[in-house]
C-alpha positions in Angstrom: 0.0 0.0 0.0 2.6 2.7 0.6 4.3 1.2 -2.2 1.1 2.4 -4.3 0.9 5.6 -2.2 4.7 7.0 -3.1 4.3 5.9 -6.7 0.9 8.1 -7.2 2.8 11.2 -5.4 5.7 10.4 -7.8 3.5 10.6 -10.8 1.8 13.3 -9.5 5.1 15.6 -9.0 5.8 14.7 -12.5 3.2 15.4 -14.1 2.9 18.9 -12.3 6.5 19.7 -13.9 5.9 18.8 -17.2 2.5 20.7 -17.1 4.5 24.0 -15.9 7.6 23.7 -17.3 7.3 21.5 -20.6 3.6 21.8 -22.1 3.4 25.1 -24.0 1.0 28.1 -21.9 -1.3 28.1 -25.2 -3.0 24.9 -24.4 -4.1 25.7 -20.8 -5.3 29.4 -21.7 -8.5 30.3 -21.4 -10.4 31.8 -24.4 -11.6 34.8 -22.4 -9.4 38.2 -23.7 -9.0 40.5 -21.4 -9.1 43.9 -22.5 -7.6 45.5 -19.9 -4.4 47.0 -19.5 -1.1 46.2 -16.8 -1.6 48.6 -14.5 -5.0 50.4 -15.3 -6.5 47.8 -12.6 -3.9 47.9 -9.7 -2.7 44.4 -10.3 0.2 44.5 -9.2 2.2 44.8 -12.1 5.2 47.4 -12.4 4.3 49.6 -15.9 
């Protein structure tokens, strides 16, 4: 059982890192556009 346990974690991890670091951005973006601006908003952004 822990056997299963660390292999699911390990899997896991991995497939966090490939999803951030490996997989292109375009695939998880969402389709909504924001028209907005860095900076009109106060998001935190240094313009």
């Amino acid at each position: 059982m822990q056997e299963i346990l660390a292999y699911v974690i390990l899997l896991t991890a991995i497939g966090y890192l490939v999803k951030k670091f490996i997989l292109p951005k375009s695939l998880f973006a969402s389709t909504k556009k924001s028209s907005k601006a860095c900076g009109n908003d106060s998001c935190g952004c240094s313009s």
